[in-house]
C-alpha positions, 0 to 999 in steps of 0.5 A: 012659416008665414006668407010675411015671413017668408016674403020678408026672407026673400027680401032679406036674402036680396039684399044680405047678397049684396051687402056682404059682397059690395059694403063689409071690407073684412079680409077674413069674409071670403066668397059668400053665397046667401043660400037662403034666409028662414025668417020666424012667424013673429019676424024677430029672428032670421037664420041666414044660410051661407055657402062659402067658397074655400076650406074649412079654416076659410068658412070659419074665418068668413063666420067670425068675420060675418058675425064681426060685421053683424050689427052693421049688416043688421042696421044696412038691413034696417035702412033697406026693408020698412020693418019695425023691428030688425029681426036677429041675424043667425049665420049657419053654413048651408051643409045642403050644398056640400052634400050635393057637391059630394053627391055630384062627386060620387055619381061622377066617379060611378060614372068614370068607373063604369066607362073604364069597365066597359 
């Protein structure tokens, strides 16, 4: 990825945070967290990573909600960032999230049961 690609990922990730959180008033959009923002070398596309707060009806709700809200996120993005070209919006969740959690969860309970042994 390239140095402008990557700069424009951060400046994206920025401003998606706060868009979604202050602008979209969709019911279904739950508590998002903009994780991380992989834009492509030619900037067209932007996978945008999510974390959501809640179950798995909850997570699919807010991607139905995002992708509802996507044209307008996309034009918010526009007005914010001098780019000719808007690149795409890709929503995808950030599983690297679950899985630490899921780690965190494992080593915690290890831990529980090595207190108990002792």
């Amino acid at each position: 990825m390239s140095l402008r690609a990557n700069r424009v990922g951060e400046q994206m990730k920025k401003e998606l945070g706060e868009i979604i959180s202050r602008k979209i008033k969709d019911p279904r959009i739950g508590f998002v967290t903009v994780t991380d923002v992989r834009v492509s070398g030619d900037l067209q596309i932007a996978k945008v990573y999510i974390s959501v707060l809640g179950d798995a009806e909850k997570r699919e709700n807010t991607l139905k909600g995002l992708a509802k809200a996507k044209g307008f996120i996309r034009s918010e993005i526009g007005q914010r960032i001098r780019l000719r070209k808007t690149p795409e919006i890709l929503f995808e969740f950030d599983e690297s999230v679950d899985y630490g959690n899921r780690i965190e969860t494992l080593i915690h309970e290890i831990n529980q049961e090595n207190k108990q042994e002792d």
